[in-house]
C-alpha positions as CSV (number, residue, x, y, z in Angstrom):
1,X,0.0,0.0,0.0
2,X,3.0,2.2,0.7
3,X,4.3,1.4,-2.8
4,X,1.3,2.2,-3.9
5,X,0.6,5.3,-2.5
6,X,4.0,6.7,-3.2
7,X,3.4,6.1,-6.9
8,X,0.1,7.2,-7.0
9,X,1.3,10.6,-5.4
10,X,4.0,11.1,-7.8
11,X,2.0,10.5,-10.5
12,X,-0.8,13.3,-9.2
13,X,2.0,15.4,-8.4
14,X,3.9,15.5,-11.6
15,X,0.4,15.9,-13.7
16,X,-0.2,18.8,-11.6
17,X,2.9,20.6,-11.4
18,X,3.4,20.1,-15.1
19,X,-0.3,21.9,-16.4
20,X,0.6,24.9,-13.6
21,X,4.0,25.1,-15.6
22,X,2.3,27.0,-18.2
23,X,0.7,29.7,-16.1
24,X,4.1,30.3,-14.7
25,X,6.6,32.0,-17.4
26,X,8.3,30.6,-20.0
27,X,11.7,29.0,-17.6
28,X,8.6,26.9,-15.9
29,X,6.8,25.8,-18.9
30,X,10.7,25.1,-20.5
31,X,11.3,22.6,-17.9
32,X,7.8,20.9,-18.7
33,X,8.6,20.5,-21.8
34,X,12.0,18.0,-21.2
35,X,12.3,14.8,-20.2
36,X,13.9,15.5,-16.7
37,X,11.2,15.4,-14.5
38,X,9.6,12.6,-16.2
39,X,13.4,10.4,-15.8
40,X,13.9,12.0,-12.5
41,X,10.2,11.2,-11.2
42,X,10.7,7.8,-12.3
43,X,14.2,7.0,-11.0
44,X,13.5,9.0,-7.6
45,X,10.0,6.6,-7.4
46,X,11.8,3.7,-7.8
47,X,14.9,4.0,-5.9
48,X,12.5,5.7,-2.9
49,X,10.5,2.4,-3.3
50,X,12.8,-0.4,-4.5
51,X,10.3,-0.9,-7.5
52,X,10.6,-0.5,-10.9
53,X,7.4,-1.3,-11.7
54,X,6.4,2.0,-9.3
55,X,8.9,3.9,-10.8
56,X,7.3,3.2,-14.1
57,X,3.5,3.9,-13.2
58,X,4.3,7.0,-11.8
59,X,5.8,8.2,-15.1
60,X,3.3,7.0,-17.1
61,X,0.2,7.6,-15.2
62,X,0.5,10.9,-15.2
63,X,0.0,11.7,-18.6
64,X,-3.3,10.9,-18.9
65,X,-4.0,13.1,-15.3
66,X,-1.6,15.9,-17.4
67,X,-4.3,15.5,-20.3
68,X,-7.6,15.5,-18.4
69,X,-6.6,18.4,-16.5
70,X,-5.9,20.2,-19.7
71,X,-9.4,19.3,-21.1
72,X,-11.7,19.1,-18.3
73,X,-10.3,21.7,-15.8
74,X,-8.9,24.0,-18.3
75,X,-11.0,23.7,-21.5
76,X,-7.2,24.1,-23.2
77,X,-7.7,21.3,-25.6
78,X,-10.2,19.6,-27.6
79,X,-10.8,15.4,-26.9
80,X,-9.7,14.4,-30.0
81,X,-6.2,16.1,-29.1
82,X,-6.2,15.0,-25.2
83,X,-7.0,11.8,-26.7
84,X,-4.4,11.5,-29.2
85,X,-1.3,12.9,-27.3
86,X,-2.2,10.5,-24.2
87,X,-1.7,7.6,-26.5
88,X,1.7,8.7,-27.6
89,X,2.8,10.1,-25.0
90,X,1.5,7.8,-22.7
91,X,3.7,5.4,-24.8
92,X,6.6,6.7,-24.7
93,X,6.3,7.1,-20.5
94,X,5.8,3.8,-19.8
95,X,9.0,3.3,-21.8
96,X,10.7,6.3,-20.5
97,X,9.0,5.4,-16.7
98,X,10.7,1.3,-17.3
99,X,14.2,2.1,-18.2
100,X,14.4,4.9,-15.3
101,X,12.3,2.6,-12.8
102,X,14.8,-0.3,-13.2
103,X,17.6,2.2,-12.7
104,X,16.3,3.6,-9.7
105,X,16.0,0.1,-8.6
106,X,19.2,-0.5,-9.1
107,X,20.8,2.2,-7.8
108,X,19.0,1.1,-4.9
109,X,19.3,-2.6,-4.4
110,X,23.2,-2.9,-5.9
111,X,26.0,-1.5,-4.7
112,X,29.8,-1.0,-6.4
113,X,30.0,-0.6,-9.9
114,X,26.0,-1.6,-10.9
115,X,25.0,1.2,-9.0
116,X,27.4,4.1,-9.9
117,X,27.0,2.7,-13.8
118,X,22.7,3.1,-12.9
119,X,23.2,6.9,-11.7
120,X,25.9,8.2,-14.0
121,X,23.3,7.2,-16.6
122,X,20.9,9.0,-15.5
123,X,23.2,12.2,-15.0
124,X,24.0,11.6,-18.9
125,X,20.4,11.7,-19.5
126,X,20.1,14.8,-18.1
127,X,23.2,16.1,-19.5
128,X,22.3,15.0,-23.2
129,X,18.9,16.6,-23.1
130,X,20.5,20.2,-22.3
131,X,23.2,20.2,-24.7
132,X,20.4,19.0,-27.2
133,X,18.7,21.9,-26.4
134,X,21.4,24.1,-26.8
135,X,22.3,23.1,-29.9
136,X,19.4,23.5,-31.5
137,X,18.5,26.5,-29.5
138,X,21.3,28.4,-29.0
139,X,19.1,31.3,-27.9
140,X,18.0,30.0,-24.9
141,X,21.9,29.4,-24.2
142,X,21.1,31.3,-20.8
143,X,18.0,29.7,-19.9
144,X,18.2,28.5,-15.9
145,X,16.3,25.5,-16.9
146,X,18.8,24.3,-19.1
147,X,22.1,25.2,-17.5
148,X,20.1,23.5,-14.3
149,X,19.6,20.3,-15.9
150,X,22.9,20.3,-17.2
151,X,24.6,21.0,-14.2
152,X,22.3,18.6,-12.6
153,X,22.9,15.7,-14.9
154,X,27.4,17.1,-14.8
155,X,26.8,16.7,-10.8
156,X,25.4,12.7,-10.5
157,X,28.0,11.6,-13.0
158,X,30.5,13.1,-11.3
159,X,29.5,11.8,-7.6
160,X,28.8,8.3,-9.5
161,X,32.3,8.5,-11.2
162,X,34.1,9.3,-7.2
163,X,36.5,7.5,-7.1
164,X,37.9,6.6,-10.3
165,X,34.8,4.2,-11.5
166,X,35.6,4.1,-15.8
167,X,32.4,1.9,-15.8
168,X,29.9,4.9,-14.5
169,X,31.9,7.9,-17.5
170,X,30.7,4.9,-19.7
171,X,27.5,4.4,-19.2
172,X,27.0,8.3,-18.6
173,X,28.4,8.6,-22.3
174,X,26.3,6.5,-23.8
175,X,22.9,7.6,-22.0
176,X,24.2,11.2,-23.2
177,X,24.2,10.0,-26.6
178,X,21.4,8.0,-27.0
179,X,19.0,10.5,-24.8
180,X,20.0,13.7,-27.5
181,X,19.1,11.4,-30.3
182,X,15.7,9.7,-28.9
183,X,14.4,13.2,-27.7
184,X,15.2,14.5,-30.8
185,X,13.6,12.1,-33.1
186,X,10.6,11.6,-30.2
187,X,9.7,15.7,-30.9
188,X,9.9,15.5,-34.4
189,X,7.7,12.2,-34.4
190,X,4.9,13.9,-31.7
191,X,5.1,17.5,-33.9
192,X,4.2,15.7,-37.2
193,X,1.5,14.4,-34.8
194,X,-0.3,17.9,-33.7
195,X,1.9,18.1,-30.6
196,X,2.5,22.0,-29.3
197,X,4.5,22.0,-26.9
198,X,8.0,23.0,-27.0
């Protein structure tokens, strides 16, 4: 019940804070619009819990709480729409909510090299989605949000990395990599798909 209730809360939470994101300037809806709180709900669930599967419900679950606020509360969207983007991106948060749960479990169960690998990649994460974002827009170069989740994401691979573990720079490489090219190809997908956010 614990378990439960922990995932249930995230999941309410993150739906919440993430529809008051747009009322609140554009550095708050900026950080609604990555994939941080979504890995960091997830992983934080999981590790809190020492259940992936928690980790992953919370992630997922609230995107169709994000949606229903939008369309019932707010009138901000019409059903077809709500509909539509909690399908896909409802989708892409269980997946998102059971790579980042089984990390958190990790993280939290292992010890040694397993767990510093599990939280360097999800400082890479972090890390790879901010320099995406730079990239492609240089013009929010000195947006809080960004330089946050960057120096986030700089701060757990560095604490996974103490002392001297090649294994963690490794896996925070890769996530890096692969997180700049799956958010990437994820917006372009959800776009060509009505999607507005940013």
């Amino acid at each position: 019940m614990r378990t439960a209730a922990i995932a249930v809360g995230a999941a309410i939470l993150l739906a919440l804070v993430g529809r008051a994101s747009d009322y609140h300037g554009p550095n708050a809806a900026l950080l609604f619009a990555l994939g941080g709180p979504w890995v960091v709900t997830a992983f934080a669930v999981a590790a809190w819990t020492r259940s992936a599967t928690a980790g992953t419900f919370a992630c997922a679950a609230s995107v169709p709480g994000y949606y229903a606020l939008m369309l019932i509360a707010e009138g901000r969207a019409g059903p077809g729409y709500a509909l539509s983007m909690t399908v896909l991106w409802g989708a892409a948060a269980v997946a998102c909510g059971a790579l980042f749960g089984w990390l958190g479990a990790v993280a939290r169960r292992e010890d040694g090299s397993r767990r510093a690998a599990a939280i360097a990649a999800v400082g890479g994460t972090l890390a790879g989605e901010a320099l995406l974002f730079l990239l492609l827009h240089p013009d929010r170069g000195a947006s809080p949000v960004l330089v946050g989740e960057l120096a986030l994401g700089a701060a757990l691979v560095g604490a996974a990395m103490w002392p001297g573990r090649a294994s963690a720079l490794a896996a925070a490489t890769g996530a890096a990599g692969v997180a700049a090219v799956a958010d990437g190809a994820l917006r372009l997908v959800m776009r060509a798909q009505g999607w507005g956010g940013g």
